[in-house]
TORLUM-669056 format. One line per 3 residues: number of its first residue (from 1); their letters; for each residue x, y, z of N, C-alpha, C. Coordinates in nm, 2 decimals, decimal comma. Layout:
N
NUM> a> X:Y:Z:X:Y:Z:X:Y:Z ~ ...
***
This chain:
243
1> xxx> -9,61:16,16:-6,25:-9,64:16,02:-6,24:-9,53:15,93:-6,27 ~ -9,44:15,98:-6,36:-9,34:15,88:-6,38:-9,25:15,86:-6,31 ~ -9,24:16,02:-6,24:-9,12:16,01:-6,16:-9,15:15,98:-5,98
4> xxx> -9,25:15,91:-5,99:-9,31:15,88:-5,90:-9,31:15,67:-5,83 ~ -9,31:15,68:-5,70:-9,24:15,53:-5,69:-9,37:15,43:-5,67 ~ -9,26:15,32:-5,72:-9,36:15,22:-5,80:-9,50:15,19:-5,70
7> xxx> -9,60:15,12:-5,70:-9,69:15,11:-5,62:-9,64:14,94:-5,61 ~ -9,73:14,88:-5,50:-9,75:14,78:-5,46:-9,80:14,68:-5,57 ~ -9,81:14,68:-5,66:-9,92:14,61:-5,79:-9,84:14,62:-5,87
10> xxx> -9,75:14,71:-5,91:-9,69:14,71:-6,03:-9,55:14,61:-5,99 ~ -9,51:14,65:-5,87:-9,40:14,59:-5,81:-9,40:14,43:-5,79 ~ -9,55:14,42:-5,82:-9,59:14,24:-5,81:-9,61:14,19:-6,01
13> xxx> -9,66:14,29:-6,05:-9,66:14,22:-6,15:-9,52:14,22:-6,24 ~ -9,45:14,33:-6,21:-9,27:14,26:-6,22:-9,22:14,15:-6,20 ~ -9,26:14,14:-6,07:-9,18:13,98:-6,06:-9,23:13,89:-6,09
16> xxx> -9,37:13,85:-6,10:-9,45:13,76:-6,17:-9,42:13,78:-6,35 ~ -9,33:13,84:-6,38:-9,30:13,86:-6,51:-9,15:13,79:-6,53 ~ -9,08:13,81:-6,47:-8,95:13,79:-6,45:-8,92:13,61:-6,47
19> xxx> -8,79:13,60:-6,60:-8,81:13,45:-6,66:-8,74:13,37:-6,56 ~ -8,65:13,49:-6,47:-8,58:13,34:-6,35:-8,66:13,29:-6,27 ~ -8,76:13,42:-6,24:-8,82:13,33:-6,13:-8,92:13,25:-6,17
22> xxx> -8,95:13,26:-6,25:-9,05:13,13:-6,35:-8,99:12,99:-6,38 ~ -8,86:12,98:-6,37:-8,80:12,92:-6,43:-8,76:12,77:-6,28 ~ -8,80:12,62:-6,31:-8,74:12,58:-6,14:-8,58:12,59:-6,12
25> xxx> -8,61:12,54:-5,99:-8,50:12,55:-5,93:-8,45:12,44:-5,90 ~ -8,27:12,47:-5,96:-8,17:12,35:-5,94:-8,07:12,37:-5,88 ~ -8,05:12,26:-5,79:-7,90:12,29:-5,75:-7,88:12,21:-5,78
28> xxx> -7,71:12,23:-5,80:-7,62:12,19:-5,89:-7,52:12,13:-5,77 ~ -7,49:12,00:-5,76:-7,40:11,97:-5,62:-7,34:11,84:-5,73 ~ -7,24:11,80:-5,58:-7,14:11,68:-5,68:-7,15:11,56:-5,61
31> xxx> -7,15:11,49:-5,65:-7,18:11,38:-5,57:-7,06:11,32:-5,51 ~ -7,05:11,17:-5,41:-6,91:11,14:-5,41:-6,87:11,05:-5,54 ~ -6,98:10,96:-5,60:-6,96:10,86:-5,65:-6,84:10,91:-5,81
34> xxx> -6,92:11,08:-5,85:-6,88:11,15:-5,92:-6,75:11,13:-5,94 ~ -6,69:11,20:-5,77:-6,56:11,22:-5,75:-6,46:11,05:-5,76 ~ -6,51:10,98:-5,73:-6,48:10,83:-5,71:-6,42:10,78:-5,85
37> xxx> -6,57:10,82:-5,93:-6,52:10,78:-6,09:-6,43:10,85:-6,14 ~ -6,41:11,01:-6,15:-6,31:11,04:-6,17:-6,14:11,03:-6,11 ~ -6,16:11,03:-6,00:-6,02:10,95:-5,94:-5,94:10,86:-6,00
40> xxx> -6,03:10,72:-6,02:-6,02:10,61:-6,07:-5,94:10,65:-6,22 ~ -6,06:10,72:-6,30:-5,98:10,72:-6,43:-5,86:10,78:-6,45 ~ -5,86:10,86:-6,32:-5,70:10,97:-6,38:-5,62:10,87:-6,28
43> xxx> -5,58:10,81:-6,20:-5,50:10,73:-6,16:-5,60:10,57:-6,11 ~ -5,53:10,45:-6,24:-5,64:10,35:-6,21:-5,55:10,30:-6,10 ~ -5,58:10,19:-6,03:-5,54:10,11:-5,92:-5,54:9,96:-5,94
46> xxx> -5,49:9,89:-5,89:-5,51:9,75:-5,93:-5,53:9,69:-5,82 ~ -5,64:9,61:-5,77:-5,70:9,53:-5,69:-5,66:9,40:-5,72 ~ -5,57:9,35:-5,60:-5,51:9,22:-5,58:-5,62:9,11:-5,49
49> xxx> -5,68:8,99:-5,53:-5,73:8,94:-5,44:-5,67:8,89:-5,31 ~ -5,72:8,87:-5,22:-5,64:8,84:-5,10:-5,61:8,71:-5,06 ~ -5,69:8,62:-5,13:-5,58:8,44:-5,12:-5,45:8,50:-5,19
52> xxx> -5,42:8,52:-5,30:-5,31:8,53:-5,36:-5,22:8,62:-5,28 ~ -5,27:8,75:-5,22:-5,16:8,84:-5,14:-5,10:8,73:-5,01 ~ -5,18:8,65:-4,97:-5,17:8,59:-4,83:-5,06:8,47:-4,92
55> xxx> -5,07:8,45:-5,01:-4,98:8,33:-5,05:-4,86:8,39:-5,05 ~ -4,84:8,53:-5,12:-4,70:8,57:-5,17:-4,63:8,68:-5,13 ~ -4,71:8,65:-4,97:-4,63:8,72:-4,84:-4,51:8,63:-4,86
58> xxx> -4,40:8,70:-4,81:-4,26:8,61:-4,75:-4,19:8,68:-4,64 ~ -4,19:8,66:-4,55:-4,09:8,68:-4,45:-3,96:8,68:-4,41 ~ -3,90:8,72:-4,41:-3,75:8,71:-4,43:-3,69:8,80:-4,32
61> xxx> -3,62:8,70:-4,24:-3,55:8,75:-4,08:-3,45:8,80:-4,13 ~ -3,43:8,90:-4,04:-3,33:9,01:-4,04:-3,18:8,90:-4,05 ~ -3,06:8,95:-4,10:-2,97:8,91:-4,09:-2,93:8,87:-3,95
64> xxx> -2,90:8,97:-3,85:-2,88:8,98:-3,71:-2,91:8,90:-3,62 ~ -3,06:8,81:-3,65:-3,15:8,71:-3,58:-3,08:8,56:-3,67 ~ -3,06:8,56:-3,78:-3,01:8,45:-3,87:-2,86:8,45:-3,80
67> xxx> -2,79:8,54:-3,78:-2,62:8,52:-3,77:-2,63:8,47:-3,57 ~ -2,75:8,51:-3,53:-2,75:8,48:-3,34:-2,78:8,32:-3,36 ~ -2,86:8,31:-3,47:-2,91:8,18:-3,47:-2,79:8,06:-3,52
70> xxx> -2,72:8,13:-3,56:-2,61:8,02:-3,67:-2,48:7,99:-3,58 ~ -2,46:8,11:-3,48:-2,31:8,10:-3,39:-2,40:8,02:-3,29 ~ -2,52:8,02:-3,25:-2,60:7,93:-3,14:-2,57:7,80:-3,15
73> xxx> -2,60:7,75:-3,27:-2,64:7,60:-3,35:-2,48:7,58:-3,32 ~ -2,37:7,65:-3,36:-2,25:7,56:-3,40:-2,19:7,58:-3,23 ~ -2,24:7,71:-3,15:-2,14:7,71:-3,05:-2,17:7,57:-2,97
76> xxx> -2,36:7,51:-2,91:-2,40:7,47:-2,89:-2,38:7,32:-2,95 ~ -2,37:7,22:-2,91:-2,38:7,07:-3,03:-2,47:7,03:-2,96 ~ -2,55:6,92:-3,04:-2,70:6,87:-3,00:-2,66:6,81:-2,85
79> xxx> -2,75:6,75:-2,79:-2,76:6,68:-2,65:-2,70:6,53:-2,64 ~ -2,71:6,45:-2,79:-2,70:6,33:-2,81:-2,55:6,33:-2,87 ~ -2,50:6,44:-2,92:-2,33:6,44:-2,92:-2,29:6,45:-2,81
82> xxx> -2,31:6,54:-2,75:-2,22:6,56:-2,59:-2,26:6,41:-2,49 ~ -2,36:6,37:-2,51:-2,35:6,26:-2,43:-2,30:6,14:-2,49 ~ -2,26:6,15:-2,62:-2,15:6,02:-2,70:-2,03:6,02:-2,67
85> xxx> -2,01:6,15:-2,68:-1,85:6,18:-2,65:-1,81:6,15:-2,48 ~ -1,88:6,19:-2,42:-1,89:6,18:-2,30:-1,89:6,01:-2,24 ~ -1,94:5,95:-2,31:-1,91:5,78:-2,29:-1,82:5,73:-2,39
88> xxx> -1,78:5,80:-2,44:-1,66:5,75:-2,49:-1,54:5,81:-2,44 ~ -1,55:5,92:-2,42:-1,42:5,93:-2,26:-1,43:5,86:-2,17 ~ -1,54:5,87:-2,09:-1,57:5,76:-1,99:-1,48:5,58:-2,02
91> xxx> -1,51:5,54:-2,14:-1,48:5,39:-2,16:-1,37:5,37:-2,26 ~ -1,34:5,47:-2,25:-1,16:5,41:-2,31:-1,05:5,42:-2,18 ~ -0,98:5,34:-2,25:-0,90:5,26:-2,11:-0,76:5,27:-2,20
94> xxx> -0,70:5,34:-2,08:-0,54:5,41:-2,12:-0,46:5,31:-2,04 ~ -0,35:5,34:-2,05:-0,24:5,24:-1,97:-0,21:5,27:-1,83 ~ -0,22:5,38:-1,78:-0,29:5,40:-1,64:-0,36:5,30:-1,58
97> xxx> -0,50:5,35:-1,64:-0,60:5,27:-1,58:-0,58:5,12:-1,60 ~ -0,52:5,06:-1,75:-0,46:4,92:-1,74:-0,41:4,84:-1,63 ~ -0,32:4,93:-1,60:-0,23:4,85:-1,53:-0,28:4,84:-1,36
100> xxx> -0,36:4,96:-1,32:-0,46:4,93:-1,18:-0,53:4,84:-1,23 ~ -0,65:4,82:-1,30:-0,72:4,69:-1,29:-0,65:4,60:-1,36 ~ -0,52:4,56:-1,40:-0,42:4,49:-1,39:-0,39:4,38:-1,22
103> xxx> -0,36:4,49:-1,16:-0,34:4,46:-1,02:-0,45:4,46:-0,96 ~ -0,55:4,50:-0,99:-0,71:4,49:-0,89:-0,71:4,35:-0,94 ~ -0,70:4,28:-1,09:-0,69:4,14:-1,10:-0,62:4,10:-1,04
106> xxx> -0,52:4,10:-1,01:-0,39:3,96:-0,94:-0,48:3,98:-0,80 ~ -0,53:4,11:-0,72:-0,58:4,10:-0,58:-0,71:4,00:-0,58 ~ -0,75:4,01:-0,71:-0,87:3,94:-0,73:-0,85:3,77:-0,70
109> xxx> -0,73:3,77:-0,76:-0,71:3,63:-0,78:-0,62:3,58:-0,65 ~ -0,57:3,64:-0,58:-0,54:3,59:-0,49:-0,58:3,58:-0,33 ~ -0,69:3,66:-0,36:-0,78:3,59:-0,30:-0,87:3,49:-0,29
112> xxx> -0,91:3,51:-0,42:-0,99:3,37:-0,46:-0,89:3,22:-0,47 ~ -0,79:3,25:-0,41:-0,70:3,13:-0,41:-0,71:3,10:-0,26 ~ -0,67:3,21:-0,21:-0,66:3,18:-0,06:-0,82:3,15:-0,01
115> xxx> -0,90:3,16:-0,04:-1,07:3,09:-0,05:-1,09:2,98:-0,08 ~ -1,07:2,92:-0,18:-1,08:2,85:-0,23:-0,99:2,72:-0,20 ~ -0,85:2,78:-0,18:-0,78:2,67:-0,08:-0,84:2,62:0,07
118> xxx> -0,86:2,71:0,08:-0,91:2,66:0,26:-1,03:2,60:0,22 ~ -1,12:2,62:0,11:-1,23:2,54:0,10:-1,23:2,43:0,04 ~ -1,09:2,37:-0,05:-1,07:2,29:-0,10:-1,00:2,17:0,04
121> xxx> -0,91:2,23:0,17:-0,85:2,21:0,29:-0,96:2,13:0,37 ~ -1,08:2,17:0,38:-1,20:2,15:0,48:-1,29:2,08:0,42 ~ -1,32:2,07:0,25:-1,41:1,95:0,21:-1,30:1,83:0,18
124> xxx> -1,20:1,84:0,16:-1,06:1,71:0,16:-1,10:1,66:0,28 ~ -1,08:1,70:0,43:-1,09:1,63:0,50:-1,20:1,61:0,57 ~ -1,34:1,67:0,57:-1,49:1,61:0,58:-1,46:1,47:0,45
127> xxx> -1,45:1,45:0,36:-1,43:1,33:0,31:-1,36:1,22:0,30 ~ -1,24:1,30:0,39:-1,14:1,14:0,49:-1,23:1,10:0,58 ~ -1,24:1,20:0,66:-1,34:1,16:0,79:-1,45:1,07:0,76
130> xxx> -1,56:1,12:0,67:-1,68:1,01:0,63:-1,67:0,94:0,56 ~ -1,57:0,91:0,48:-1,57:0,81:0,41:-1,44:0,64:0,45 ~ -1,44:0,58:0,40:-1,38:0,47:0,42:-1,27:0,42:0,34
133> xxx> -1,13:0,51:0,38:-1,00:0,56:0,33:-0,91:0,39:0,35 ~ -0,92:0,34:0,40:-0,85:0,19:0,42:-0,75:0,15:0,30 ~ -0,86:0,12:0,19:-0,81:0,00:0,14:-0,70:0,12:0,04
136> xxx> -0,73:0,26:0,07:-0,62:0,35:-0,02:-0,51:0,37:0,07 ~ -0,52:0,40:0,17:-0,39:0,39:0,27:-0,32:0,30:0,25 ~ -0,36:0,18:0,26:-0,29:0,05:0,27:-0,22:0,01:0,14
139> xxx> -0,23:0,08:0,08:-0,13:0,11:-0,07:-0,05:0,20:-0,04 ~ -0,02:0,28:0,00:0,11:0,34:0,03:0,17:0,33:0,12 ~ 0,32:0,30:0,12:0,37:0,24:0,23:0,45:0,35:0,35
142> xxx> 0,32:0,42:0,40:0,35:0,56:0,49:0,30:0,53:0,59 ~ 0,31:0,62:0,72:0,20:0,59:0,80:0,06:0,64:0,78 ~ -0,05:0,58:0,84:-0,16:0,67:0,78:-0,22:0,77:0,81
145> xxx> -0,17:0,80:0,91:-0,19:0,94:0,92:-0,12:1,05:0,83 ~ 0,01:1,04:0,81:0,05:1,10:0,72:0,03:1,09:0,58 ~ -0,01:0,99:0,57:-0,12:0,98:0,42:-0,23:1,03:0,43
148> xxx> -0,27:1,04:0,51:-0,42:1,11:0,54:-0,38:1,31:0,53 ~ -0,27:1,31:0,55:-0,27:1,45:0,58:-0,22:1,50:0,45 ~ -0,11:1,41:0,39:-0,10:1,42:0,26:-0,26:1,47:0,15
151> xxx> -0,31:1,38:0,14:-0,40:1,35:0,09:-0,55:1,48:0,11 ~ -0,54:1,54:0,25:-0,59:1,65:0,30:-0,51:1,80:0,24 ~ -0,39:1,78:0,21:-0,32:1,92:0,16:-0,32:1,89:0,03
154> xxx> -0,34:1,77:-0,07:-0,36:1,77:-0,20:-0,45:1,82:-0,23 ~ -0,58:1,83:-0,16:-0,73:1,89:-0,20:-0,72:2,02:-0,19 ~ -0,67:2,08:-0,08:-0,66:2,23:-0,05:-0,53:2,28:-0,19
157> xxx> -0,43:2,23:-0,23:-0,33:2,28:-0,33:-0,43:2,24:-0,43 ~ -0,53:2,18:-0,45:-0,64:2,19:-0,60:-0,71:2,31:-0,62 ~ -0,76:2,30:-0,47:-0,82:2,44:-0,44:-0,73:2,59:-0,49
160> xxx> -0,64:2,59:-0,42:-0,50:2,67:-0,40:-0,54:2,75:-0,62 ~ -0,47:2,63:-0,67:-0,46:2,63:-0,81:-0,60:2,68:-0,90 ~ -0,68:2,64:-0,83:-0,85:2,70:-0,92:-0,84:2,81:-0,85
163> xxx> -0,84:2,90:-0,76:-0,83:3,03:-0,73:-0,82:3,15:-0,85 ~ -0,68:3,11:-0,92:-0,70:3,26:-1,00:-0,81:3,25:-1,09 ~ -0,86:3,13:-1,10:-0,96:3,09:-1,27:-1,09:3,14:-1,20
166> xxx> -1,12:3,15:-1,08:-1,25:3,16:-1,04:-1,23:3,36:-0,99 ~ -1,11:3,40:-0,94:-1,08:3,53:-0,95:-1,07:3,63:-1,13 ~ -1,06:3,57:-1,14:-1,06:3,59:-1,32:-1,18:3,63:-1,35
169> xxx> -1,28:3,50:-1,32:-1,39:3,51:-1,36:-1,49:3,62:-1,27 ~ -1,43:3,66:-1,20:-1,57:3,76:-1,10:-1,50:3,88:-1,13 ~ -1,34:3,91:-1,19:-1,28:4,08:-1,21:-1,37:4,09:-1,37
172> xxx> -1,36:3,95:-1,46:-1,41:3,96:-1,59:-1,57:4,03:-1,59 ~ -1,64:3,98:-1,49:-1,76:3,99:-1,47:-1,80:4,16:-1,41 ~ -1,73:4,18:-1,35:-1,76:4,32:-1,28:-1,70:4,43:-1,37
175> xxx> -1,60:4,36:-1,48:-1,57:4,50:-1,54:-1,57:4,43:-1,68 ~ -1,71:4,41:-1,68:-1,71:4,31:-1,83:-1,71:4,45:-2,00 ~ -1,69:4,55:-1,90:-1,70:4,68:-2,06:-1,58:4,73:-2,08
178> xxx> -1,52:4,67:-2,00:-1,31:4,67:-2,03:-1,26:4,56:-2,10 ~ -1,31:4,47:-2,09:-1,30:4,32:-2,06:-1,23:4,34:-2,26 ~ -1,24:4,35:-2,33:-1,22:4,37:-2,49:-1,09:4,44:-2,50
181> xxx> -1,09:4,59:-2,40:-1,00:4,66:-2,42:-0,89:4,59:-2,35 ~ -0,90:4,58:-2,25:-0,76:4,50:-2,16:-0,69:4,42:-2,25 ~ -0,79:4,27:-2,31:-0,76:4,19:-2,40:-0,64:4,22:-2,51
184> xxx> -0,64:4,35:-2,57:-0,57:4,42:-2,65:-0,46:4,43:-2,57 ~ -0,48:4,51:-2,46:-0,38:4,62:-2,40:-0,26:4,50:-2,37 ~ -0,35:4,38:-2,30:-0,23:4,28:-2,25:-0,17:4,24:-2,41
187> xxx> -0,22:4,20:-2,46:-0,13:4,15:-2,59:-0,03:4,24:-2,63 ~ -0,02:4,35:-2,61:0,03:4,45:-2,71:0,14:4,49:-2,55 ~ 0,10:4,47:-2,47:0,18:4,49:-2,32:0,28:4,36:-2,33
190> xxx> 0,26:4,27:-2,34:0,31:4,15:-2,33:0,43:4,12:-2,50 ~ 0,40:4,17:-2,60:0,48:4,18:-2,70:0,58:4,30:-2,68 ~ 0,56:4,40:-2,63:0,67:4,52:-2,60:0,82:4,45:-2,46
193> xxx> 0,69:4,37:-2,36:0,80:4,31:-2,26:0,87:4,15:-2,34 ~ 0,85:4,13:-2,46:0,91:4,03:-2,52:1,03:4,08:-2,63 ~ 0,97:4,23:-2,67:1,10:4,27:-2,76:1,16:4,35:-2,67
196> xxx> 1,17:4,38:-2,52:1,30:4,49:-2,46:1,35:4,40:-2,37 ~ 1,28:4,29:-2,30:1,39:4,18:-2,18:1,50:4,13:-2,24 ~ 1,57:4,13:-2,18:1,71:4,08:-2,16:1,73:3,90:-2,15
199> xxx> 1,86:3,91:-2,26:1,83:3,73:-2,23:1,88:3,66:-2,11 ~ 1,80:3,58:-2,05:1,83:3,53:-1,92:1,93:3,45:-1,95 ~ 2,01:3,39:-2,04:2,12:3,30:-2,00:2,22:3,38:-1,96
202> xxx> 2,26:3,48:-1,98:2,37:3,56:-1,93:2,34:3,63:-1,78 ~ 2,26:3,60:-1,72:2,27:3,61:-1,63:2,32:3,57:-1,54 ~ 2,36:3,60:-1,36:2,46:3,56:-1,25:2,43:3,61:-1,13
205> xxx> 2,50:3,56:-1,04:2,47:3,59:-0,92:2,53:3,79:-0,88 ~ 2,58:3,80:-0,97:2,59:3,94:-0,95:2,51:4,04:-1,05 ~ 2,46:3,95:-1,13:2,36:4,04:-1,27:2,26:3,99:-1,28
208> xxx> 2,16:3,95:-1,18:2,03:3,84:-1,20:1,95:3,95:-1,32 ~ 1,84:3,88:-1,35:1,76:3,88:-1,46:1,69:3,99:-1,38 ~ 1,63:4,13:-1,41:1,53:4,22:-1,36:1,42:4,20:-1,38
211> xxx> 1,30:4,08:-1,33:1,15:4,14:-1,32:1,14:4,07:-1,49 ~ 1,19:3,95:-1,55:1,19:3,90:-1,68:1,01:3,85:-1,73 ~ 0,91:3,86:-1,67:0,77:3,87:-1,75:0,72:3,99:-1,71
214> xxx> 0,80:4,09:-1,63:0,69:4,22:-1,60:0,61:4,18:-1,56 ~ 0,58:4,11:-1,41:0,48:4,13:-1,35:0,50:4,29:-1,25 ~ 0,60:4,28:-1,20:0,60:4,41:-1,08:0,60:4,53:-1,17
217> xxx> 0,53:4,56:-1,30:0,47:4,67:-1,34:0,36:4,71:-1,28 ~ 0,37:4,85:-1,27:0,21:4,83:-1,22:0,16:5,02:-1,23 ~ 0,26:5,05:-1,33:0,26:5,24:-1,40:0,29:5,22:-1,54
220> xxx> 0,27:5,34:-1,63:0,40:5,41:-1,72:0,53:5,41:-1,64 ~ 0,54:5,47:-1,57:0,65:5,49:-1,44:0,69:5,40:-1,42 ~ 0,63:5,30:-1,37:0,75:5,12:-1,35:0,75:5,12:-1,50
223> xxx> 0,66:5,10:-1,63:0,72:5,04:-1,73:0,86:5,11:-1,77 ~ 0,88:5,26:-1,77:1,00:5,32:-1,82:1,11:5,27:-1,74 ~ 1,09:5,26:-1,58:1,17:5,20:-1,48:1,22:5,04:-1,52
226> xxx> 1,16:4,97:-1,51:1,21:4,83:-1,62:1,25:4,82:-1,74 ~ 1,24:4,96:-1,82:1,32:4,94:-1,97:1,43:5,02:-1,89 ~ 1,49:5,10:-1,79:1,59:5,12:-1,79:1,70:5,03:-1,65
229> xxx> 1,59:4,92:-1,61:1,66:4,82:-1,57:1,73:4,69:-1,68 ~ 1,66:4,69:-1,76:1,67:4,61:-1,86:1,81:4,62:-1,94 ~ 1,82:4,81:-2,01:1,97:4,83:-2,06:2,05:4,80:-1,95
232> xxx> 2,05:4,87:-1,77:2,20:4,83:-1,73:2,20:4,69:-1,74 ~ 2,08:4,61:-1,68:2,17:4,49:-1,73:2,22:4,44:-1,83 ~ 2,21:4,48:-1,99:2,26:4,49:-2,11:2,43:4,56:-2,10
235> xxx> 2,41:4,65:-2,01:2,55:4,74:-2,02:2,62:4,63:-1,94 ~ 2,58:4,60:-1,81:2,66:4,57:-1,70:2,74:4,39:-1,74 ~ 2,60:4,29:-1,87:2,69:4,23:-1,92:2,78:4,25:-2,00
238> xxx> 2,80:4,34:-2,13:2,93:4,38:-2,18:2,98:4,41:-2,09 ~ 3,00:4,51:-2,01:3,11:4,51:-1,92:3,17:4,42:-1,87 ~ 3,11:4,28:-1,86:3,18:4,15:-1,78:3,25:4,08:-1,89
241> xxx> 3,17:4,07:-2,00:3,20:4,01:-2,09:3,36:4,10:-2,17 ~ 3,38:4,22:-2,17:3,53:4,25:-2,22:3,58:4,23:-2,10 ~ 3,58:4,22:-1,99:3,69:4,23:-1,85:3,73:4,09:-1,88
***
């Protein structure tokens, strides 16, 4: 009997005896929250709010974009320099250019002479014609016709003489953003041809005076050309003067 195998009953009341299986049942698991707190304490972390991270962001460009940006700025000058400089080359007035609208003025003016004569020529004698010239004729003791004709070429030589003042006034006018500069140029043109001319009393029919106010300048080129008209005639009087 003992060495005999267990029966069905005995085999039940075994395990109904048994303290584990009486005992409940646990499992034993980990949670994450577990794992979380522990993390934490063995390495803490520091949580930054995010206004303050967004403030004490800084950006800072590469050298390479700073150094493209800095040879740009200086190679480049703003818009409003280049166009200063550029009217200021434009309106400065060299002795070149002086001395052409120099002579654009004399053309100016002599035309406005030769205009102005003939128009001073043609209202002189609409005014002989309609008016009643007698009792002035009859005071000079010419014939009257040639008092009359006189008196017709006096109005035109008035004319003649207002010419350059009214050519003046239309070169002044059309090139009135020189008009300052010239003003200079001639003074300072006009004091140079006063310290290099030559004195006219020593002059002669074989050594006349060269060109003595500088009008037939009309370069650098003529002006060098008239200071070395000026020494021969300086030379060519000593020479007369020891012979």
């Amino acid at each position: 009997m003992l060495g005999a195998a267990p029966t069905l009953r005995t085999a039940a009341i075994g395990c109904r005896l048994q303290p584990t299986l009486l005992s409940p049942c646990a499992y034993h698991t980990t949670s994450p929250s577990s794992l979380r707190s522990t993390d934490s304490s063995s390495h803490p972390r520091r949580r930054v709010p995010l206004s303050k991270a967004k403030r004490n962001v800084v950006f800072k460009p590469s050298t390479s974009v700073t150094s493209i940006r800095h040879a740009s700025s200086i190679s480049t000058p703003p818009p409003h320099e280049t166009s200063t400089t550029s009217t200021q080359n434009v309106d400065h007035l060299d002795w070149n250019t002086f001395f052409k609208l120099r002579k654009t003025r004399r053309w100016y003016q002599l035309g406005s002479s030769i205009g102005t004569g003939l128009g001073g020529f043609v209202l002189g004698a609409q005014a002989l014609t309609r008016s009643d010239m007698d009792a002035l004729v009859s005071q000079i003791p010419l014939d009257p016709f040639i008092t009359l004709g006189l008196i017709t070429f006096t109005c035109g030589g008035i004319g003649w003489l207002t010419g350059p003042i009214v050519g003046t006034g239309v070169f002044n006018l059309r090139n009135r953003k020189f008009k300052a500069q010239m003003d200079e140029k001639e003074k300072e043109f006009y004091k140079r041809i006063k310290r290099f001319r030559v004195d006219p009393s020593a002059s002669s029919m074989a050594n006349p005076v060269p060109d003595y106010y500088g009008e037939k300048i009309s370069s650098v080129a003529g002006y060098r050309r008239w200071l070395k008209d000026q020494r021969a005639f300086n030379k060519k009087r000593t020479t007369y003067i020891n012979y």
